[in-house]
FIKEVEX-658575 format. One record per atom (N, C-alpha, C): atom name; x, y, z; residue number from 1. Coordinates in steps of 0.2 Angstrom, whole numbers, plus 5000, padded with zeros to 4 digits. Atoms other than C-alpha are relative to their C-alpha. Layout:
- CA; X; Y; Z; NUM
...
This chain:
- N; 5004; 4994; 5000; 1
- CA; 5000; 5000; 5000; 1
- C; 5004; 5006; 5000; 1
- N; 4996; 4996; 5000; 2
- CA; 5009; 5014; 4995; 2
- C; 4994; 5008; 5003; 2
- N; 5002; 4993; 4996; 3
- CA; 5004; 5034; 5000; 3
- C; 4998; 5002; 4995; 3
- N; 5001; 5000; 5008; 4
- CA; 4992; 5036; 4985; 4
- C; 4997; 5010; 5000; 4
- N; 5004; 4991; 4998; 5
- CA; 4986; 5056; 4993; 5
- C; 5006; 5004; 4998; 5
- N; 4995; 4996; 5000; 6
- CA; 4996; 5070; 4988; 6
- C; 4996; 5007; 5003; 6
- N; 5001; 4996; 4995; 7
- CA; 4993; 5083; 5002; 7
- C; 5000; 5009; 4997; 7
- N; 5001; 4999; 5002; 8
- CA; 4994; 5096; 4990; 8
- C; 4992; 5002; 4995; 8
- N; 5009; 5004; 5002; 9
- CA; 4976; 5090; 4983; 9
- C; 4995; 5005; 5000; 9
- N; 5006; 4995; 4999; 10
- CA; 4962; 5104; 4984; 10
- C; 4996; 4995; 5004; 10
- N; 5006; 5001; 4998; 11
- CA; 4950; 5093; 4987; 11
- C; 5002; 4995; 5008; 11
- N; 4996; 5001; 4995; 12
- CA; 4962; 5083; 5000; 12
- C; 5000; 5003; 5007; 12
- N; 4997; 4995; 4994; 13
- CA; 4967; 5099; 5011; 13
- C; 4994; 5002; 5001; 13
- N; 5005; 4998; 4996; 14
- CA; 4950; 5103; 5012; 14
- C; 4995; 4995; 5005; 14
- N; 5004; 5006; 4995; 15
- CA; 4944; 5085; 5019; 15
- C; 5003; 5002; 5005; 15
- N; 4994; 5004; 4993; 16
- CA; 4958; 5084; 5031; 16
- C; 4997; 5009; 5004; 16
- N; 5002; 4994; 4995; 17
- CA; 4954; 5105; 5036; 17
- C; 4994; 5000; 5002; 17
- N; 5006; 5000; 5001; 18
- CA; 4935; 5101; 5036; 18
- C; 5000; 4996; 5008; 18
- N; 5001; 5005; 4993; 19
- CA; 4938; 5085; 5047; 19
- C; 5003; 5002; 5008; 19
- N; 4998; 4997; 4993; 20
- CA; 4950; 5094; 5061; 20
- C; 4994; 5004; 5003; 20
- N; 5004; 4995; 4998; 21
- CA; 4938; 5109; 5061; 21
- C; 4995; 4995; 5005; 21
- N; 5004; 5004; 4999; 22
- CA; 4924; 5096; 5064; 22
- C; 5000; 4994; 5008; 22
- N; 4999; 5001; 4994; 23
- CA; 4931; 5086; 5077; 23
- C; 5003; 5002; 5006; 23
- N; 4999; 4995; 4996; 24
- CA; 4938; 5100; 5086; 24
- C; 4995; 5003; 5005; 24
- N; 5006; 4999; 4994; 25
- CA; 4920; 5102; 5093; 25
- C; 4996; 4994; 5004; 25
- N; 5005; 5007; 4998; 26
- CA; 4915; 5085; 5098; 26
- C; 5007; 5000; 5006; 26
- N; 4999; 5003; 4995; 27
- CA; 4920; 5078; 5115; 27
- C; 5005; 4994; 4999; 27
- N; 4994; 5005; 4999; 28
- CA; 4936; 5065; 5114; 28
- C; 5000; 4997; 5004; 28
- N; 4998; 5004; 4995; 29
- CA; 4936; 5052; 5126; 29
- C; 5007; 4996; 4997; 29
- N; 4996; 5005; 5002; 30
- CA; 4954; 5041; 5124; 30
- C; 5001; 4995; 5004; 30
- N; 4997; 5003; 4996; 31
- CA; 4954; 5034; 5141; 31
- C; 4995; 4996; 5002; 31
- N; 5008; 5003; 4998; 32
- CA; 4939; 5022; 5147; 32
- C; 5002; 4993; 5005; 32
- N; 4999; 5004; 4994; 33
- CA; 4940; 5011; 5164; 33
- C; 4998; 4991; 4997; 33
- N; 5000; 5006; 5002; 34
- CA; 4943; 4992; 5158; 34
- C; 4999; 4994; 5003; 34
- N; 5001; 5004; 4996; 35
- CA; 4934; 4976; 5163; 35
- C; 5006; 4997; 5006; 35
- N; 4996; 5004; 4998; 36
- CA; 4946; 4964; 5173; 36
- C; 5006; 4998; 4996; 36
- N; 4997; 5003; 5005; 37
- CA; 4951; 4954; 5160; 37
- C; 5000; 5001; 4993; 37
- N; 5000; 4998; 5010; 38
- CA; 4951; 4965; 5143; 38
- C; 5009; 5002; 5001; 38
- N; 4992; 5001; 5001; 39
- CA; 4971; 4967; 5147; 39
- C; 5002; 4994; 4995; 39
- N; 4999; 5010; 5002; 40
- CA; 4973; 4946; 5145; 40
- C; 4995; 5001; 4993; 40
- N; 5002; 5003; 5007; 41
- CA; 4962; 4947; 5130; 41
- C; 5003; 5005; 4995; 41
- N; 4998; 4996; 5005; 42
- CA; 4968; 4962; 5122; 42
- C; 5008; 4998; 5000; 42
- N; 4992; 5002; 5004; 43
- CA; 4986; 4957; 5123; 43
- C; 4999; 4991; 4997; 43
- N; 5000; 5010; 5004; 44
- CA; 4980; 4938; 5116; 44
- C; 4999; 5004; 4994; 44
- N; 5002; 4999; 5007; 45
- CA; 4972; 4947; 5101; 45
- C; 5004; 5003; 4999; 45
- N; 4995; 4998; 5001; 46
- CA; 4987; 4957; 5099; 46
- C; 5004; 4995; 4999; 46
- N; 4997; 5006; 5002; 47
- CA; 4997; 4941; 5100; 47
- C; 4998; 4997; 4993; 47
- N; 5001; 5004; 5004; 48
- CA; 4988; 4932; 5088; 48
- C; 4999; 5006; 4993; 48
- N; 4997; 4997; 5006; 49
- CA; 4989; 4947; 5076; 49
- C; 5003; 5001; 4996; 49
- N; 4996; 4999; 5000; 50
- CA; 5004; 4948; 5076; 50
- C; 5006; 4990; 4996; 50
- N; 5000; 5004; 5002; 51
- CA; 5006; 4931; 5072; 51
- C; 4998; 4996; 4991; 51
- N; 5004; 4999; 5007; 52
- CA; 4994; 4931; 5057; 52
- C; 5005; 5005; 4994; 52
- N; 4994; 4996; 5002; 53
- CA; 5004; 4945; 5052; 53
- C; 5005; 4997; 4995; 53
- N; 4990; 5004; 5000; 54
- CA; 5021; 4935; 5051; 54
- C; 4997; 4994; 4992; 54
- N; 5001; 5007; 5005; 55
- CA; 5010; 4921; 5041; 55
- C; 4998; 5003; 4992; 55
- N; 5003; 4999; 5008; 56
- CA; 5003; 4934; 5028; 56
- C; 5009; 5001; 4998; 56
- N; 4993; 4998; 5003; 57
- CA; 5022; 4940; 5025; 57
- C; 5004; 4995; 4998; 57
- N; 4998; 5005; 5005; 58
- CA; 5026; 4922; 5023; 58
- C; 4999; 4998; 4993; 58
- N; 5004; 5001; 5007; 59
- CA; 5015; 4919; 5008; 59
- C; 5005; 5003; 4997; 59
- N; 4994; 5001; 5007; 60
- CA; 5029; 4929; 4998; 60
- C; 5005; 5001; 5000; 60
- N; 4992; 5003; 5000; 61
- CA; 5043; 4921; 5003; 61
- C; 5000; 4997; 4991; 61
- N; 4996; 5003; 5008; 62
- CA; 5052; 4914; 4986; 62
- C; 4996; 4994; 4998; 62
- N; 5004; 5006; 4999; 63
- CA; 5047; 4897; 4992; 63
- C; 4996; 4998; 5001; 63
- N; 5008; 5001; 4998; 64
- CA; 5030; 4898; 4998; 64
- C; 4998; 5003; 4993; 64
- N; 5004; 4998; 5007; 65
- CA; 5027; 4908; 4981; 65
- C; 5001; 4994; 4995; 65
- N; 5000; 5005; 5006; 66
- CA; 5034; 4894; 4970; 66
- C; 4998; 4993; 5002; 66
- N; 5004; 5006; 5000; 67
- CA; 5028; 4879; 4978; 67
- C; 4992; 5002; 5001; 67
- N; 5008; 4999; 4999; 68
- CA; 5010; 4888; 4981; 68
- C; 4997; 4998; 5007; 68
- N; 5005; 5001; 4994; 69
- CA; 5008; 4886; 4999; 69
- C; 4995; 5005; 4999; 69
- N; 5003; 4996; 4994; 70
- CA; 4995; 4891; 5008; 70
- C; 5000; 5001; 5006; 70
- N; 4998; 4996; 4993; 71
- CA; 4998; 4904; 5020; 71
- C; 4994; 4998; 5007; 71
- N; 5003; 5003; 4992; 72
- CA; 4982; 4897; 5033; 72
- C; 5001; 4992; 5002; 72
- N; 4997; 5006; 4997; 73
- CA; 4991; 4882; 5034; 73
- C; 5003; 5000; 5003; 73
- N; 4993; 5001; 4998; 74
- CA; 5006; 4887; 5041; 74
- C; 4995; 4999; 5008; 74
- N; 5000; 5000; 4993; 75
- CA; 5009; 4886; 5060; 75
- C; 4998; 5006; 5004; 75
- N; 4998; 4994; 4997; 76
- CA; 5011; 4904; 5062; 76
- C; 4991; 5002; 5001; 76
- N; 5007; 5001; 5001; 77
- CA; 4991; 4906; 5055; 77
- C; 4998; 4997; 5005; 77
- N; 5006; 5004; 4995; 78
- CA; 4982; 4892; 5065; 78
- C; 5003; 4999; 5009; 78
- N; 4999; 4997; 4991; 79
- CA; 4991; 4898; 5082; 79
- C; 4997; 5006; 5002; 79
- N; 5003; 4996; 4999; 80
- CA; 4986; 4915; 5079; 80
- C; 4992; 5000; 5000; 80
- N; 5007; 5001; 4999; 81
- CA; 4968; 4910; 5074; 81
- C; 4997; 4994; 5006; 81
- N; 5001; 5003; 4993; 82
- CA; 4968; 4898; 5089; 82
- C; 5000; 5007; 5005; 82
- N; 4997; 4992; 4995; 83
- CA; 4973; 4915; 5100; 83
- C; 4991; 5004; 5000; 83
- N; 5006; 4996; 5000; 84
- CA; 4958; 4924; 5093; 84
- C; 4995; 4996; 5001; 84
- N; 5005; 5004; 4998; 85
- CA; 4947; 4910; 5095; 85
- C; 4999; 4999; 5009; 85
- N; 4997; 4999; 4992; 86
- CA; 4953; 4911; 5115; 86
- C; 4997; 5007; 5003; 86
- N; 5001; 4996; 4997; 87
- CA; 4950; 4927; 5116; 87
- C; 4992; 5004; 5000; 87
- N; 5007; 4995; 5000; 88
- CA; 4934; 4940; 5118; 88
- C; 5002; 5007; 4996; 88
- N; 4998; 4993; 5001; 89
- CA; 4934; 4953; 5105; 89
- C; 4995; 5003; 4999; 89
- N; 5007; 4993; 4998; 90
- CA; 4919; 4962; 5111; 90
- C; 4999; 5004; 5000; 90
- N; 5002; 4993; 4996; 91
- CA; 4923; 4975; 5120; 91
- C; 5004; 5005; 4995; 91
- N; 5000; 4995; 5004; 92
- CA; 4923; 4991; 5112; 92
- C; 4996; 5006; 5002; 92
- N; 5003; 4993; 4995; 93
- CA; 4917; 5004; 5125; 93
- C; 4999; 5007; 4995; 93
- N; 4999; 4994; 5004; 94
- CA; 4922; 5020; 5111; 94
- C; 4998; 4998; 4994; 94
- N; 5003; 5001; 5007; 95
- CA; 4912; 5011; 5097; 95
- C; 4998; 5006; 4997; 95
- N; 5004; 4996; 5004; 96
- CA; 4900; 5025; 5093; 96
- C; 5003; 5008; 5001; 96
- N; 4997; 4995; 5001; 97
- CA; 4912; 5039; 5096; 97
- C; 5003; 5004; 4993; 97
- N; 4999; 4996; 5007; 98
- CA; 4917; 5050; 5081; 98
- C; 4998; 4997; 4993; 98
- N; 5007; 5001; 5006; 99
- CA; 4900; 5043; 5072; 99
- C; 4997; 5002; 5001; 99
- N; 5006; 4995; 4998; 100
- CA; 4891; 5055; 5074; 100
- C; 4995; 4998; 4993; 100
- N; 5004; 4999; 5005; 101
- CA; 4873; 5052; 5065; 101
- C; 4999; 5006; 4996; 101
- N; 5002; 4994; 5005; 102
- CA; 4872; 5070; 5058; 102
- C; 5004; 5000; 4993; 102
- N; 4997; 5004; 5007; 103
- CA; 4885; 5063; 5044; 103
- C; 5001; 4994; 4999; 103
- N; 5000; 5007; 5002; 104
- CA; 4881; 5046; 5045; 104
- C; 5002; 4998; 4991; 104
- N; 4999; 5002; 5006; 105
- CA; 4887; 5037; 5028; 105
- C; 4994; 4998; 4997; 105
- N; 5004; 5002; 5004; 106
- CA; 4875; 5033; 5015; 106
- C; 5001; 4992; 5000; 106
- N; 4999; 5009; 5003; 107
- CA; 4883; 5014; 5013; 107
- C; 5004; 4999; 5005; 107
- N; 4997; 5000; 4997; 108
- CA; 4896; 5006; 5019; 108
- C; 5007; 4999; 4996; 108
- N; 4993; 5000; 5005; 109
- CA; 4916; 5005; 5015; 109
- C; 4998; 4991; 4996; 109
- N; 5001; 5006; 5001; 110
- CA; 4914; 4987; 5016; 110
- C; 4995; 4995; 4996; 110
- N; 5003; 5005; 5005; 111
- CA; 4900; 4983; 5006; 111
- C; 4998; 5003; 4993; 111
- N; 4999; 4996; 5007; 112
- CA; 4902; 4994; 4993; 112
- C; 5005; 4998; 4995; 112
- N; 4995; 5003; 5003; 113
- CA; 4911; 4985; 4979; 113
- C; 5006; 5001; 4993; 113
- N; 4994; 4997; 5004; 114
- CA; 4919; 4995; 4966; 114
- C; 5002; 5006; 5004; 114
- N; 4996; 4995; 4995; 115
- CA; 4931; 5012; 4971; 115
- C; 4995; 5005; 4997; 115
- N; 5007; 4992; 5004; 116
- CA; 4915; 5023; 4963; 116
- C; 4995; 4999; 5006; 116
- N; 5003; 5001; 4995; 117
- CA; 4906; 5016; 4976; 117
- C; 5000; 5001; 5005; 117
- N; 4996; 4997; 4993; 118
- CA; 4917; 5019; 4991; 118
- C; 5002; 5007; 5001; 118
- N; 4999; 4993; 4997; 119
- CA; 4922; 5036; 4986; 119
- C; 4994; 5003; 5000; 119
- N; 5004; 4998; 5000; 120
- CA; 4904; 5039; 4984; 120
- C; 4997; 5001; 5009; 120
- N; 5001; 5000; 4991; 121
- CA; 4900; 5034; 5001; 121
- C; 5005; 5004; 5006; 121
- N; 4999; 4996; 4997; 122
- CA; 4914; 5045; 5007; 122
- C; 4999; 5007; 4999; 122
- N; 5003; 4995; 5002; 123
- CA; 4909; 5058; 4998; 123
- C; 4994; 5002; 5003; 123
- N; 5008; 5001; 4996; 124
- CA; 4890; 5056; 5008; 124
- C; 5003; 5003; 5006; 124
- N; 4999; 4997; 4995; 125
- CA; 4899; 5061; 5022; 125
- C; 5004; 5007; 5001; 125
- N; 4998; 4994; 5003; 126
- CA; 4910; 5075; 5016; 126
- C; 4999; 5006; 5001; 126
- N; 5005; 4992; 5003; 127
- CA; 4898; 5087; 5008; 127
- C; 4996; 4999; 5006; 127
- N; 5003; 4998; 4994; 128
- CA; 4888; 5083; 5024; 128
- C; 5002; 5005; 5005; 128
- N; 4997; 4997; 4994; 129
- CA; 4901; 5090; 5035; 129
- C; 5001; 5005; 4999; 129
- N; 5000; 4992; 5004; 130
- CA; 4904; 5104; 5024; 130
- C; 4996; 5003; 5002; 130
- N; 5007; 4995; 4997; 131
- CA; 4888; 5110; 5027; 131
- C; 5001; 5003; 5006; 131
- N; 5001; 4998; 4993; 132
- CA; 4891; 5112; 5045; 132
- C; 5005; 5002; 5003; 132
- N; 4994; 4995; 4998; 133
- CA; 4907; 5119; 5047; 133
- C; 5004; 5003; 4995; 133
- N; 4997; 4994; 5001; 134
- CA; 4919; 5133; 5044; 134
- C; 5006; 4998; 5000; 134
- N; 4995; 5002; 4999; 135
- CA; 4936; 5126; 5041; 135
- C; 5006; 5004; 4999; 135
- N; 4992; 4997; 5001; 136
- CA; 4953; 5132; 5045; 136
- C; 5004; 4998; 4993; 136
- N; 4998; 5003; 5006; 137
- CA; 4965; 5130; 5029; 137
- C; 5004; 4995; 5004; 137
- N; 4997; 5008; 4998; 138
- CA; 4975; 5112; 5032; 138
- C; 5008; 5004; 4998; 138
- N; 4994; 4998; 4998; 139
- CA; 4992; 5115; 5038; 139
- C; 5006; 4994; 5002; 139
- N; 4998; 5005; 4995; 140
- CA; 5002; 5098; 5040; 140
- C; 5005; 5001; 5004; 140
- N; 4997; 4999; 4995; 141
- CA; 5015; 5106; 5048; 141
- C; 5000; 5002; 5007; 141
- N; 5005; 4999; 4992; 142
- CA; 5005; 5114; 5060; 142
- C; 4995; 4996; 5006; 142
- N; 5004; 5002; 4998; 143
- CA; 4992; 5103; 5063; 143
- C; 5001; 4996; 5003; 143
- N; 4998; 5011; 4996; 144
- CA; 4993; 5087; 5078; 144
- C; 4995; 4996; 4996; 144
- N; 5003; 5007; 5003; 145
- CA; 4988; 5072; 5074; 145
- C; 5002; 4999; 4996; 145
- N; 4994; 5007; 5006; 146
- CA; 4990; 5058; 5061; 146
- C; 4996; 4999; 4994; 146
- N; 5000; 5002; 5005; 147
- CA; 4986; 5055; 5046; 147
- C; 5001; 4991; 4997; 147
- N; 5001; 5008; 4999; 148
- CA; 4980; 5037; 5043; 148
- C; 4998; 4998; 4992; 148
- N; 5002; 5003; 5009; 149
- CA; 4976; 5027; 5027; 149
- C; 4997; 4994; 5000; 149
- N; 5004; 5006; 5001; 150
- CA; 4964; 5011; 5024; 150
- C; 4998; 4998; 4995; 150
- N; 5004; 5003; 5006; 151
- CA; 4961; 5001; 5011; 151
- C; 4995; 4993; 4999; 151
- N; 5005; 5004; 4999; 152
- CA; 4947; 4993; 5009; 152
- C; 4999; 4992; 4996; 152
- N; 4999; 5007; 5007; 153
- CA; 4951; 4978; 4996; 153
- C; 5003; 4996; 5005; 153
- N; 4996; 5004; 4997; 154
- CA; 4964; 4971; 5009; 154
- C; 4998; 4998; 5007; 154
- N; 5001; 5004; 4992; 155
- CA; 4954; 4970; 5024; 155
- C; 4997; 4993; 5001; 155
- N; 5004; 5008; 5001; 156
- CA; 4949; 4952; 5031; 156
- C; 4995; 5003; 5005; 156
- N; 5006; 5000; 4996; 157
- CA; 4937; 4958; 5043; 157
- C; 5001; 4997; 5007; 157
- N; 5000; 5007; 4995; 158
- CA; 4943; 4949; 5059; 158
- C; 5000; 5004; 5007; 158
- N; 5002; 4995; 4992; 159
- CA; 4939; 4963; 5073; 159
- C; 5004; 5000; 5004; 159
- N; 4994; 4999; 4994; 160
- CA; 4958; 4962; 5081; 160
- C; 5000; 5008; 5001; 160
- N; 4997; 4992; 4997; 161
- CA; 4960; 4980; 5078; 161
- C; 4993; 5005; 5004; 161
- N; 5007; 4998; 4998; 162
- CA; 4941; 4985; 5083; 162
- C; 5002; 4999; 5009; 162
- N; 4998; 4997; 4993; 163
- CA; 4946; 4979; 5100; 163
- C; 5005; 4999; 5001; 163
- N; 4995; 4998; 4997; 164
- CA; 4963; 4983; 5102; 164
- C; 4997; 5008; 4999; 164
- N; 5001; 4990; 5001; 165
- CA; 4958; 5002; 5096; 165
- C; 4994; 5002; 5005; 165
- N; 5005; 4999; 4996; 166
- CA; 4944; 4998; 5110; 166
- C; 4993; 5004; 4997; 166
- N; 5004; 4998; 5005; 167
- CA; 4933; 5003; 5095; 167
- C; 5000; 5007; 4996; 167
- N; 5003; 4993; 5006; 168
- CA; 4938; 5018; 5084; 168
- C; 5002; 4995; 4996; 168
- N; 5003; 5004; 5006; 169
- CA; 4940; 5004; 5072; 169
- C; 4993; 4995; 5001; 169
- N; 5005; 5002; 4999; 170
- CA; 4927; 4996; 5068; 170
- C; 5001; 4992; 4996; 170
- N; 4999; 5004; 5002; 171
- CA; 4923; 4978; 5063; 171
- C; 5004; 4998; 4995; 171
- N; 4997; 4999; 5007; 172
- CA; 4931; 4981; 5046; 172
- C; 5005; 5001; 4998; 172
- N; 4996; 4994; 5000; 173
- CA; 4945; 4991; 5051; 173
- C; 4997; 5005; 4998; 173
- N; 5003; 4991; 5004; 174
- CA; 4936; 5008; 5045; 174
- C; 5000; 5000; 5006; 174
- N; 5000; 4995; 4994; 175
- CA; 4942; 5020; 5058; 175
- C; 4991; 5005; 4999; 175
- N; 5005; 4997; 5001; 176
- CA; 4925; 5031; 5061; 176
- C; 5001; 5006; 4996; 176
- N; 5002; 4996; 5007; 177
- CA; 4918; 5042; 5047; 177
- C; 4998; 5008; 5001; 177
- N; 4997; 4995; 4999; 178
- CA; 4921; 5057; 5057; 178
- C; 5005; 5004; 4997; 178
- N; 4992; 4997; 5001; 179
- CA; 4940; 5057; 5054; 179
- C; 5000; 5001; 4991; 179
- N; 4997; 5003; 5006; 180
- CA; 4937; 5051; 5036; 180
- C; 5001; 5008; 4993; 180
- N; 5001; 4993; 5001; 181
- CA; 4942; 5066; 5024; 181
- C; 5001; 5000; 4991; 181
- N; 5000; 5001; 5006; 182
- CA; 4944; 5060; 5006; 182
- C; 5003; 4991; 4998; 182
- N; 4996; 5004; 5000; 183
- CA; 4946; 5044; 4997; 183
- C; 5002; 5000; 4991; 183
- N; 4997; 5001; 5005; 184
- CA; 4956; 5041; 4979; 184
- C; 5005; 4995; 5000; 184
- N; 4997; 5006; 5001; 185
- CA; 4963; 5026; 4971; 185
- C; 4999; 4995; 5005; 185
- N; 5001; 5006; 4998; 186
- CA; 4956; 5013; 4981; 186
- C; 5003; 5002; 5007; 186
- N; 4996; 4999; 4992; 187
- CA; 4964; 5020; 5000; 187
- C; 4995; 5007; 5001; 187
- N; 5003; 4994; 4997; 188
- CA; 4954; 5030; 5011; 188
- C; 5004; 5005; 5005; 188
- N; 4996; 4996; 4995; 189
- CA; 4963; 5046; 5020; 189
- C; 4995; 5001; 5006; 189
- N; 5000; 4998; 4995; 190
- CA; 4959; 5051; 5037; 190
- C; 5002; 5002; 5004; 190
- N; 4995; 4994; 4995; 191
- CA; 4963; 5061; 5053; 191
- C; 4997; 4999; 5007; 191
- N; 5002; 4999; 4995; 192
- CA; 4966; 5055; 5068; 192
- C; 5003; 5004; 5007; 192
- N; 4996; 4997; 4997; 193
- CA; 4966; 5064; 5083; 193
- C; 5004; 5000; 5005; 193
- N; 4992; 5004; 4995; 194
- CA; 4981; 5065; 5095; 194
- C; 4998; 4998; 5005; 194
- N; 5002; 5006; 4993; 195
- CA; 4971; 5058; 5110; 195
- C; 4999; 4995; 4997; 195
- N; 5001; 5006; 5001; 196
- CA; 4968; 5044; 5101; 196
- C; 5004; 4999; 4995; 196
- N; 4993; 5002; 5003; 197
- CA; 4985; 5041; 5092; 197
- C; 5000; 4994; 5003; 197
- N; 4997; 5007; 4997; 198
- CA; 4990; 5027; 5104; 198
- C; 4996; 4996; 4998; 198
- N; 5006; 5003; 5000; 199
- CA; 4972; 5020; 5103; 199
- C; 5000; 4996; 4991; 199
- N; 5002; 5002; 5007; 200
- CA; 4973; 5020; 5083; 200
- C; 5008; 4994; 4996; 200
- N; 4994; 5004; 5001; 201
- CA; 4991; 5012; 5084; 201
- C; 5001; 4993; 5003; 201
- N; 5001; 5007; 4998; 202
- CA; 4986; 4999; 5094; 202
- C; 4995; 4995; 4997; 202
- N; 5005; 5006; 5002; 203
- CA; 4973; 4993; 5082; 203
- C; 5006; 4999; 4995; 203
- N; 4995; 5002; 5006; 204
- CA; 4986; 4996; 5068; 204
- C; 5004; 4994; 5002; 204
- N; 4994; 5008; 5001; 205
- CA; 4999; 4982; 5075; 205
- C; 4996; 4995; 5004; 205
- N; 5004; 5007; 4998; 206
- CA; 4983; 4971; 5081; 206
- C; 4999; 4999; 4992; 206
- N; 5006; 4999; 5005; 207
- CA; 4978; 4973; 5062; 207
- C; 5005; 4994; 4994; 207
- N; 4998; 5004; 5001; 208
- CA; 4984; 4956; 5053; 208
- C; 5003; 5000; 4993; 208
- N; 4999; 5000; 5008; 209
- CA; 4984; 4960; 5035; 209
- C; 5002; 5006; 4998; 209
- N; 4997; 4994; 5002; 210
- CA; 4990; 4979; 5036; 210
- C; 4995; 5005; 4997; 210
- N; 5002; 4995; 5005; 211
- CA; 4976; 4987; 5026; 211
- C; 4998; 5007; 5005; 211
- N; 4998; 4994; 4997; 212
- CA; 4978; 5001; 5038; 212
- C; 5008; 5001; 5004; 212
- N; 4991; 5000; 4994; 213
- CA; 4995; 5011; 5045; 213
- C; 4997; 5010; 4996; 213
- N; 5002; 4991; 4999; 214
- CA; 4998; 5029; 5046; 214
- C; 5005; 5002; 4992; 214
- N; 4999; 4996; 5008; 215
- CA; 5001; 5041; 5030; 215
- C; 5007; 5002; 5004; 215
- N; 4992; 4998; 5000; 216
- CA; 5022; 5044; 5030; 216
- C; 5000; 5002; 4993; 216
């Protein structure tokens, strides 16, 4: 997944200063009082992500490419998905956080199947937000927080990073459609904010198959 946003962009710099603007007035929680055992299960899905991880990066190797393994065969795979079979990936305290119904999305990332249909559906949220705020110009130098990227082709759906990120991702990996601030070439931009940096970093290294990491 390369860095397919050039931060120059008109219609880029106006997501991303739309989106600041936007979440600048909403309420951030990062921090939320954790059952017992959502440590033990958050570090087991983290484990077993990390594991999966290891197995997708096997698939291409030299010799897993020309004998044709398959990569849910390996060890590394059926340890990891043992792992999330063990654990509880429920909890999700900050789910409905920076979803705000007033720009609810028309579809979804995920069930939308071409990239017309996806950026159509970021688009639904967009022109929404537009409407309701006043944005500063976008400044990456200025500005805190992260700049995230997610492609929606490569996701498997398997809700590690949902609850490691204690839910700004969501089953899908799709951080909330708050932050979302344009999408092109099949990768959605986003903006998240620096209270919840660690939050979005800890779903990124739960997140097995990579289809999210931060814009460099």
């Amino acid at each position: 997944m390369g860095n397919t946003f050039e931060l120059k962009d008109d219609a880029a710099r106006k997501g991303l200063a739309e989106t600041i603007s936007w979440c600048a007035g909403l309420e951030i929680i990062a921090d939320v009082e954790e059952p017992g055992d959502a440590r033990f299960q958050r570090e087991t899905a983290m484990q077993a992500g990390k594991l999966i991880q290891r197995a997708c990066m096997e698939r291409n190797s030299f010799w897993n490419r020309f004998f044709r393994r398959d990569y849910v065969k390996s060890g590394s795979f059926r340890r990891g998905a043992e792992l999330y079979r063990q654990a509880d990936l429920t909890y999700a305290p900050l789910k409905d956080q920076l979803r705000s119904p007033a720009i609810c999305p028309t579809g979804t990332l995920s069930g939308a199947r071409t990239d017309n249909e996806r950026k159509a559906v970021v688009r639904s949220v967009v022109s929404k937000r537009s409407a309701l705020v006043s944005p500063k110009e976008y400044d990456p130098l200025a500005d805190v927080g992260k700049l995230l990227l997610y492609v929606p082709v490569e996701n498997l759906a398997d809700g590690a990073a949902r609850y490691a990120s204690k839910g700004f991702f969501d089953d899908d990996n799709v951080p909330p459609w708050d932050t979302w601030a344009d999408f092109s070439e099949g990768t959605l931009l986003s903006w998240v904010p620096p209270q919840l940096v660690v939050l979005a970093q800890n779903g990124i290294d739960a997140n097995p198959e990579c289809c999210i990491r931060w814009f460099v």
